[in-house]
N, C-alpha and C positions, 0 to 999 in steps of 0.2 A: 504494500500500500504506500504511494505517496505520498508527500508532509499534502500537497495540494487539497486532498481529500480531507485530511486535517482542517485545514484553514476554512476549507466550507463550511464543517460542519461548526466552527467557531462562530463563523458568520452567521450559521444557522442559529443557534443557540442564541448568542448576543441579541440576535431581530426575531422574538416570537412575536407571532401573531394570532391573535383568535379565530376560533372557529367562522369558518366564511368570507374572512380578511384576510384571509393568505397572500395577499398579493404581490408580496416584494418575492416570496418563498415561492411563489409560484414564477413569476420573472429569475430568479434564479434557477431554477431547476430548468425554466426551459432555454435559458442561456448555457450550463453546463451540458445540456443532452444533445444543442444543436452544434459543440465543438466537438463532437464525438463523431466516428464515421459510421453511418449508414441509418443513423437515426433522425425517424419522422417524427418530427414532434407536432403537436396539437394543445395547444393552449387553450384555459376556459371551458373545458367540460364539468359542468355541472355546478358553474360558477369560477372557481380557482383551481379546479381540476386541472392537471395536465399528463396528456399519456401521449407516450415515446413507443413508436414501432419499428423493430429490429427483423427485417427478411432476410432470409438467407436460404433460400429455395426451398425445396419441399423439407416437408418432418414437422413433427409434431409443434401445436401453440399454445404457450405456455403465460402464463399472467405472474408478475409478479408486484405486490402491491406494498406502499408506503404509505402511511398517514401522515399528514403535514402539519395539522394547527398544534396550538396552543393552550394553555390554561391562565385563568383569573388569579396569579396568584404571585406574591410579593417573593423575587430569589432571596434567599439566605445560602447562598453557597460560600459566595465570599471570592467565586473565580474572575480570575483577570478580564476574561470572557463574560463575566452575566450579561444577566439580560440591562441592555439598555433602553426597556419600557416597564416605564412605573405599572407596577402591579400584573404583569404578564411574564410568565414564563415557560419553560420546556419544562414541566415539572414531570410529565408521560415521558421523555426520549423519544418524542416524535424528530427531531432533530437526528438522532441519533440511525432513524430508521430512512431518513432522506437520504443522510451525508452515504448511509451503507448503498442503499439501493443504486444512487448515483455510480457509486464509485463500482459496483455489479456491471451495471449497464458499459461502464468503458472496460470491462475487461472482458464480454462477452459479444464489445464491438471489435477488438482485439483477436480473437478466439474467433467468431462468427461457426459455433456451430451450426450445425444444419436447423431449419426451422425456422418458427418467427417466437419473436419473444416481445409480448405485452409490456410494459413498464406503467402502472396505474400509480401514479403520486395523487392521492384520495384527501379532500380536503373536509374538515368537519366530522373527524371521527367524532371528538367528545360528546357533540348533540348526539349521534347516533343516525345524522341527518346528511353526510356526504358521500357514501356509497349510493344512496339511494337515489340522491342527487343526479351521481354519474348516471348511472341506470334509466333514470328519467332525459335525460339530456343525448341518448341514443345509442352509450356506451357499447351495447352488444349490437347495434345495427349498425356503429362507425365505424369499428374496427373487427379485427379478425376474432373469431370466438375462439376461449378456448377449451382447452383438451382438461385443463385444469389451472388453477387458485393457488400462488404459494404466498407466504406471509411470515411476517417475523415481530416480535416484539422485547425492547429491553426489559428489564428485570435486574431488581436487586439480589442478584444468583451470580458465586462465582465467575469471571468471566472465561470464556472459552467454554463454556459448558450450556446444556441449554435442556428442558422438560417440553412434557410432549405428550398425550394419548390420544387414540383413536376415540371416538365417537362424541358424546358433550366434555368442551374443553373450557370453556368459558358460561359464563349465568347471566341469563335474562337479563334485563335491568331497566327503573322505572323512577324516575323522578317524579314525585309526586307535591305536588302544594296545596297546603292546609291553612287555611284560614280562620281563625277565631275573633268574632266579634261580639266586646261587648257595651259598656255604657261607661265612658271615660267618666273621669270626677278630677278632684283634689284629693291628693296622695294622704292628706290628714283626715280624708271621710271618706276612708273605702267601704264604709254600712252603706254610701246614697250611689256604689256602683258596680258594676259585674265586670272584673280584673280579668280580661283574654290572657293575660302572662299566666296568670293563676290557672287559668284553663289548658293553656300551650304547656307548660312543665309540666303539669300533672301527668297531662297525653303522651308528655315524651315519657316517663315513668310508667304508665302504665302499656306503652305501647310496647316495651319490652319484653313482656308474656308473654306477646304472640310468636314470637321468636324459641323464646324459652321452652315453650310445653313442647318444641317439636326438636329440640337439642339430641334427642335419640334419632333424629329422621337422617339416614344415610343425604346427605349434600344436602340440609333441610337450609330455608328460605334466611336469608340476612338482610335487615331491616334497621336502616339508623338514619339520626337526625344530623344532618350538615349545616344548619340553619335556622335559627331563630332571633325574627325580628319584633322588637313592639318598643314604643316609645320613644319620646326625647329631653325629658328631665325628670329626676328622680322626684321631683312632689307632683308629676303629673301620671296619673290612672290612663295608660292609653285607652283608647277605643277600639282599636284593632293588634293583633297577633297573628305574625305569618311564619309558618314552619315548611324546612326545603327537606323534605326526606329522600332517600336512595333506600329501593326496593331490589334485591338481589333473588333470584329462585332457577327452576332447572326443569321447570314444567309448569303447559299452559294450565293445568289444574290449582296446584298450589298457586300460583301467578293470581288464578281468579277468584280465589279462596282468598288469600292476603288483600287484593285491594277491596275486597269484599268486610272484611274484617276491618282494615284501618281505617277505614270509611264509618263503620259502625260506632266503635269506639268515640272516634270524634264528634259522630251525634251525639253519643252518649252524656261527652264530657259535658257538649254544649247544652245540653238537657238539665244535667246536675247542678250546672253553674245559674243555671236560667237567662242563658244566655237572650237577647229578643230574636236572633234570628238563627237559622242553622248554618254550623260554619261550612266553607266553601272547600270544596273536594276536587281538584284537577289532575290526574296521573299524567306526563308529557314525559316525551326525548327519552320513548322505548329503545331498545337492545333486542336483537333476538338471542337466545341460547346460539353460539357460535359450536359447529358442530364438523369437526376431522372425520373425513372419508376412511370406514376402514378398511383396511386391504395396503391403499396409498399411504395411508401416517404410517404402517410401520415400513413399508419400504424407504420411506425418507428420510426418517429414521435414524435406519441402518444404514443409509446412505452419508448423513450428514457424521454418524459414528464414523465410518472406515474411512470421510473426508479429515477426523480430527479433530471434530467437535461433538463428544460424547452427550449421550443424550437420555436423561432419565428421567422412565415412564412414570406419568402421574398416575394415585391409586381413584385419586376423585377434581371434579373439575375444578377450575379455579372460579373465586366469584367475584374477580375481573368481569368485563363486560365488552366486548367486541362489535364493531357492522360490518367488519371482516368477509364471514359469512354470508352476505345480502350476494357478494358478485357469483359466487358458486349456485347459489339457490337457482339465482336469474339465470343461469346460464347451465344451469341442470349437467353440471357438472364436477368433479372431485374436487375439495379445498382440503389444504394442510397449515394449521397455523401454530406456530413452537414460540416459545419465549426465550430467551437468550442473557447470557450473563452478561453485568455491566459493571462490577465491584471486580476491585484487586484482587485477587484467588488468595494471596498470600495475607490477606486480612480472616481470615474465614480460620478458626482454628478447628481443632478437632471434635472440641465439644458442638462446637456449629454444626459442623457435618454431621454429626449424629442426627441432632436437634433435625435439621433438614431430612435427614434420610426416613427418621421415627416418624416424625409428625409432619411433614411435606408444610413445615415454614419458614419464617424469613427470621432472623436472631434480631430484637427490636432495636438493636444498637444501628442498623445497618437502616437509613433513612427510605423510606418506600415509594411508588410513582405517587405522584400527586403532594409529595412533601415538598414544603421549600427549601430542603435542605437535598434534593434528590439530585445527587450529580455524578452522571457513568464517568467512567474512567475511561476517555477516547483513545488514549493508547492500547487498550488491551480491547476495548468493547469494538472497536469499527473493525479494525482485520478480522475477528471473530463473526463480526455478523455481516461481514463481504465474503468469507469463506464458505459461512452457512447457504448463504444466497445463491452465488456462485455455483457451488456443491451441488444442490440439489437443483439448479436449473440446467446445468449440464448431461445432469445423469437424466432427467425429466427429458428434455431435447434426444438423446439418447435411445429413447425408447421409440420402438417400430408402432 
């Protein structure tokens, strides 16, 4: 790997952008694709989508996809690199999954194995709202369809190393907004009013049971509060309370049963409290269960093993939340999507190892996607997830 690929991904990092704003991210990506040889580039699918098409006569067509944006969220790394926009960062390694792909895409213009190879840089994963986009915007009637879906994602895992199962890999996922309204006052005569904070904590307190009674359920549903708003001085009684929940589950049953439930609840609360009106119920910016073709995950696998980058099967999904999966569905065809290490290996002791091998988790020392403190380690993370890339689109091309 060249330092070049380095310096992009710096740039990437330094300039996130949110979901749907991609657009400097997107003008990069399609300025590094069109200095490469034999790559078609197309800008603007499905907003700030950009997909790169690679021919090289007959054989199999292969997709291989990147998520681009960004999150809401203030760096605390401390790198010479951060972000230089207040309150937005690469807290996912969507950065990390560009600078790779890019850097894929020139060594497979290099290489030109036989085939065509898709290159989908997918903007707005986090909504859950960019694959869909593409999809919408003619994705499988622009370009060449394929034979199959590859995908990658960092992870705070060892770097060089990466997890993986066939069938559900990733959970649902459900943003949902809860609204409590009740009758502001004066913070000295809360008898002459009905306190939605008093109604929002409780909820978030009791909303915890629903989670709990099902603590025995093999990959059973995860359910928490990200968000809670109400007021603006402490001797004022708002009038309203708003709560941001993240619904995680692994079936459209339970999925229907949960928003069936948290919904209830909230009447409830808003009952008890006497509330005047019922609070407001909105589930938005779904996830489908992200779902590995089997037969193909373990081939890649084993592919992406005997390339050098070992690979260990998970016992149960992750409740990560992917739209990964949307292009496979559309296109009724095999998807494979692995997570990848982006921590120094030599951080990781041996009690970690365990910890990860027993319980398939992360040692909480070690800062997670969506922290502000979450920052790969692009000397060991990009050659690993250009090898990965790389690896199994070769061997994918490969195949009669």
């Amino acid at each position: 790997m060249t330092e070049h690929w380095q310096q992009v991904y710096r740039q990437l990092h330094a300039h996130p952008e949110l979901s749907g704003e991609e657009h400097g991210t997107a003008s990069l990506v399609a300025e590094e694709l069109r200095a490469l040889d034999g790559w078609e580039v197309t800008p603007g699918v499905g907003g700030t989508g950009v997909v790169g098409v690679l021919q090289s006569g007959p054989g199999p067509i292969i997709w291989l996809r990147a998520d681009m944006d960004a999150l809401p969220v203030q760096e605390e790394t401390g790198l010479e690199y951060a972000s230089r926009t207040a309150g937005v960062m690469h807290a996912c390694g969507h950065d990390t999954h560009v600078a790779a792909l890019l850097a894929a895409c020139a060594q497979l213009s290099a290489d030109r194995p036989a085939g065509t190879v898709v290159a989908v840089f997918q903007p707005a994963e986090e909504t859950g709202a960019g694959a869909q986009r593409m999809l919408d915007d003619g994705l499988l009637q622009r370009f060449p369809k394929p034979g199959i879906v590859l995908g990658q994602h960092v992870a705070p895992l060892p770097a060089g190393f990466a997890i993986s199962k066939s069938g559900p890999i990733m959970a649902a996922s459900d943003s949902i907004r809860v609204k409590f309204t009740g009758r502001g006052g004066h913070g000295s005569q809360p008898h002459l009013a009905v306190d939605p904070l008093l109604m929002a904590a409780s909820f978030v307190v009791r909303m915890q049971s629903l989670t709990a009674r099902q603590a025995a359920v093999p990959s059973g549903p995860v359910l928490v509060a990200g968000s809670l708003h109400a007021g603006t001085r402490p001797n004022i009684i708002a009038e309203t309370a708003e709560l941001l929940l993240t619904l995680r589950t692994f079936s459209d049953t339970t999925r229907d049963r949960m928003l069936e439930d948290i919904a209830r609840l909230a009447q409830a609360e808003a009952e008890a409290a006497g509330a005047p009106v019922p609070p407001e119920f909105a589930p938005y910016d779904h996830f489908p269960v992200t779902v590995n073709t089997e037969g193909d995950t373990e081939r890649i696998m084993a592919t992406l093993t005997e390339g050098g980058i070992p690979v260990m099967p998970l016992t149960n999904p992750l409740t990560g939340s992917e739209d990964f999966g949307a292009f496979g569905t559309a296109a009724r065809c095999p998807s494979v999507f692995w997570h990848i290490g982006g921590i120094d290996a030599a951080r990781f002791t041996e009690a970690d190892q365990a910890l990860m091998l027993a319980e398939h988790t992360i040692p909480p020392r070690f800062p997670s996607n969506h922290s502000p403190r979450f920052a790969p380690d692009p000397g060991q993370t990009l050659p690993a997830m250009i090898t990965a890339m790389v690896t199994a689109a070769r061997a994918e091309l490969a195949r009669s």
